[in-house]
N, C-alpha and C positions, 0 to 999 in steps of 0.2 A: 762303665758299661751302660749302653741306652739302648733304648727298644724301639726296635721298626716299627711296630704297631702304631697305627694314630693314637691322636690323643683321646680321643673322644672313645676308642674301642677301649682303651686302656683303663681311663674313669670308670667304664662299665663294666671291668674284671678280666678285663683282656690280654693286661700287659703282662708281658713275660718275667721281666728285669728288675730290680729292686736294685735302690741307691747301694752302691759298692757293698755288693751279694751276688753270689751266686746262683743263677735261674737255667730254666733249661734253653738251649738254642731254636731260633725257630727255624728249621729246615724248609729249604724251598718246596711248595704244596705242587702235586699234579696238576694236570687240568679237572677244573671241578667236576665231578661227576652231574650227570642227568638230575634232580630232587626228586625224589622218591617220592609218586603219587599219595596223598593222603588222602583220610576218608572224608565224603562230605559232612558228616560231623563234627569231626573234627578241623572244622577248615574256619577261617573267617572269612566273609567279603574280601575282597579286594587283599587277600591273604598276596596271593604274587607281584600284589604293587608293594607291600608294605617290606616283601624283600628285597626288591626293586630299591626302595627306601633307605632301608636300613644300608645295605652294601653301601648307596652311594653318599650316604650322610657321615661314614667313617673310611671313606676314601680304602673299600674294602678291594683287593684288586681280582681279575675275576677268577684264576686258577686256583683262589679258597674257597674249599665246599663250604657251603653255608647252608640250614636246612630250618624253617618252619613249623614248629610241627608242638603238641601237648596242650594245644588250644582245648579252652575249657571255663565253664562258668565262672568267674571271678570267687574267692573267696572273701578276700575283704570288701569287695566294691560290689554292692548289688548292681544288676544291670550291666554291666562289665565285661567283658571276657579275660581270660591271661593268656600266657604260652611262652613259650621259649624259642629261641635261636641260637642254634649250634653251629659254634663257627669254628673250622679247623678240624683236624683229625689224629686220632692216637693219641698222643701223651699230650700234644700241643691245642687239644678242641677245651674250647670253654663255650659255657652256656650262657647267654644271655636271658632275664626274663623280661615277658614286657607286661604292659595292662594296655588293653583299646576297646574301644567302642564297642556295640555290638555291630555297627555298621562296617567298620575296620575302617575308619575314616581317622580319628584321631589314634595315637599311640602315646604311653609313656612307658622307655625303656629304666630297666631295673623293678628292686622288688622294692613293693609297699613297704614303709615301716611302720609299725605300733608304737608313737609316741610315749604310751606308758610306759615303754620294758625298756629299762637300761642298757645301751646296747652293748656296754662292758662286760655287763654281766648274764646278758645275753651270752657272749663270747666264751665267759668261765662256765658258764653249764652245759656245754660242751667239751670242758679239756676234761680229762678224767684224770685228781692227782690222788685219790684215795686210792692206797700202797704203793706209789710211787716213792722211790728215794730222793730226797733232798737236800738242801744243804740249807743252814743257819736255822732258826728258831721257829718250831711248830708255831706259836701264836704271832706270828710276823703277822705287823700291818699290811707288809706289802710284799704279794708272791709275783715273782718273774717264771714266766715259763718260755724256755727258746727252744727251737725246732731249729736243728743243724745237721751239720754232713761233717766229718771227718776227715774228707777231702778236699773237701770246700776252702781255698786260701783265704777267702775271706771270713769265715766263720771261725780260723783261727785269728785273726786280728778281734772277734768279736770274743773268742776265749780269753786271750791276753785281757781285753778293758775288764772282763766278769772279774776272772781269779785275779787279775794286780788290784784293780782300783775299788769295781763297785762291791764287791764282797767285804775288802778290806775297808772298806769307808762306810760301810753300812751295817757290816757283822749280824747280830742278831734281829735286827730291823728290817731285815727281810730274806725271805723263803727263796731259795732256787732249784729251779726242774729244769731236768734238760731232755727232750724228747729227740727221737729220730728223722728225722728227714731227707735221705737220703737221695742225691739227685743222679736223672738213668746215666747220666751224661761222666759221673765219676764213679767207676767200675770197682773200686776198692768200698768203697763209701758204707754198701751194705753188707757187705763182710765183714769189715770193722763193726757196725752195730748188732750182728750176729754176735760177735766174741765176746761185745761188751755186759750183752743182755744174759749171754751164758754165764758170764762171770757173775752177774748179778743174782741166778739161780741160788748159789752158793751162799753168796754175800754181798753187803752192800759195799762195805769199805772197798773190795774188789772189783766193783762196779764202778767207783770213783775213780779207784788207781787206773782199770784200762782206759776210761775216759780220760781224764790226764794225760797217760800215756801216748795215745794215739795223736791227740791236737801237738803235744810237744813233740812227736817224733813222727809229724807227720813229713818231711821228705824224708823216711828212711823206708817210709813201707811201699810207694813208688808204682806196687799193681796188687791186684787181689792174691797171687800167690804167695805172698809176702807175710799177708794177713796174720794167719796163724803164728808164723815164728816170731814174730814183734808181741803178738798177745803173750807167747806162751812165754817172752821174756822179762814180759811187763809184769805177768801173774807171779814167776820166781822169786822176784824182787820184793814181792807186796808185804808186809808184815802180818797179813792176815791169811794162815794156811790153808792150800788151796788144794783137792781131790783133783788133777790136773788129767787123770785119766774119765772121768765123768766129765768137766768142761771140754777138752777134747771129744768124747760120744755125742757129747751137745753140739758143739760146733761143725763137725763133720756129720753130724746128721741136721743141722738147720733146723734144730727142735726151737728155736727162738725166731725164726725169720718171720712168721704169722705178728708176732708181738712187736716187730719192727714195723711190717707192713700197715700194722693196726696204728701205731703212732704216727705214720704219715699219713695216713687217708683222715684220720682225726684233725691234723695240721690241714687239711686240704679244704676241711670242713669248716675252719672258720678262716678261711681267705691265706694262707700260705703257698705262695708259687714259686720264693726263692728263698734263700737261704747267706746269712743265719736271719731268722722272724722271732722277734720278741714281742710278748703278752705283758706288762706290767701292773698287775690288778684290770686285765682285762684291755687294756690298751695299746694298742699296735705301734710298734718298732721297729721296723724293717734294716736290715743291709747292719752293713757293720758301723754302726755309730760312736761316736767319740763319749767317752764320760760323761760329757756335758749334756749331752743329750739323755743319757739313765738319768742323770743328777736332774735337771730340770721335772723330768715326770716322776722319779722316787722323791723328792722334796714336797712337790704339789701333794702325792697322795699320805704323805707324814704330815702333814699340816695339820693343823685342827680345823674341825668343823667348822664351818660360820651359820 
């Protein structure tokens, strides 16, 4: 899978696609709309050259809207201005930021970083895993966190490496989360993480099994109506006894779907656009990776200090 987008849009948070993962499709754009007057306050110099600019420096083509606009004193940069550009629309718009001049003469696209702040852990004070369910050893040196789809083909090739290789090869040595992300594009995807989250109401052990359940018997559940009978057969099964008329109230009323939609807009927030996306103490992992590639970054952060 590769992505239309240039490269240069892409570097700057644009790209849709992640190495063998599933992302959403970019659909052919209208004709761009008119840019909506902004205020002269809100404006910089040469604000319409600098759009000018930007389309034709990422070989932007002209039927994506593209819009200017949250221009504002710089926060890190005295003398400064910032603002954004919004390129795209609905599910497909990303936001670029930039920093320029007060003249609007120079620009530098993206956001300032603070050299002091770890940007790893920058990353982890954002994931929320206090009462999240886990897998292997509370004081693991090192926690994985993945944001996946359930319908996602390739995020079952990224289950297979967790549960065969890296769990078994690492056991207590490190912490696993698996968060929601569920992509518009696979219609079942969020109904399975409805039934899983309800199962989880109850229990955890039950929250593993339809997690299991689902990645392994994902050609059997094939469209959203499906959904339910696979939960409800995965939950029979489970060793752990399940109030199946309460998980059913929950899942036919979508009392979990807010707690899914909250784990993806969390994944959204620290740079997740496809799926499966791995955290490894804070370290990004993208697409469905070979062992080799956990093992390389799980080794480095077991190592000892120097």
């Amino acid at each position: 899978m590769t992505s239309r987008i240039p490269s240069l849009v892409s570097a700057l948070g644009l790209g849709l696609a992640v190495l063998a993962g599933c992302a959403p499709k970019q659909a052919p754009a209208p004709e761009a709309p008119a840019p909506a007057p902004t205020a002269a306050a809100d404006r910089l110099p040469n604000q319409d050259k600098l759009a000018q600019f930007f389309r034709g420096k990422v070989n932007l083509p002209p039927n994506v809207p593209m819009q200017v606009g949250n221009v504002k004193d710089s926060v890190a940069f005295g003398g400064l201005k910032e603002g954004t550009i919004e390129v795209g629309e609905g599910p497909q718009k990303r936001t670029i930021p930039f920093v320029a001049t007060a003249d609007g003469r120079w620009v530098m696209f993206g956001t300032p970083q603070d050299i002091t702040v770890d940007p790893k852990q920058e990353i982890l004070a954002k994931i929320k895993l206090e009462g999240q369910p886990f897998r292997g050893a509370a004081d693991a040196k090192v926690t994985i966190v993945e944001y996946s789809d359930f319908q996602c083909p390739y995020c079952k090739r990224g289950y297979d490496v967790i549960e065969q290789q890296v769990l078994k090869e690492y056991g207590d040595k490190v912490k696993f989360y698996y968060k929601h992300y569920p992509l518009p594009f696979h219609p079942w995807a969020e109904p399975a993480a409805v039934a899983v989250e309800c199962a989880r109401e109850q229990s955890v052990d039950a929250y593993w099994a339809t997690y299991h359940g689902f990645f392994e018997r994902q050609n059997d559940v094939k469209e959203p109506a499906n959904v339910k009978a696979v939960a409800k057969d995965i939950l029979a099964k489970t060793k752990t006894k399940i109030d199946m008329k309460a998980w059913q109230e929950c899942y036919d009323g979508q009392k979990t779907l807010a707690a899914v939609k909250a784990q993806a807009e969390e994944g959204a927030s620290v740079g997740v656009n496809g799926t499966p996306a791995y955290f490894i103490n804070g370290q990004s992992l993208e697409g469905a990776q070979p062992f080799e590639a956990f093992k390389g970054v799980i080794d480095a952060a077991l190592a000892p200090s120097k």
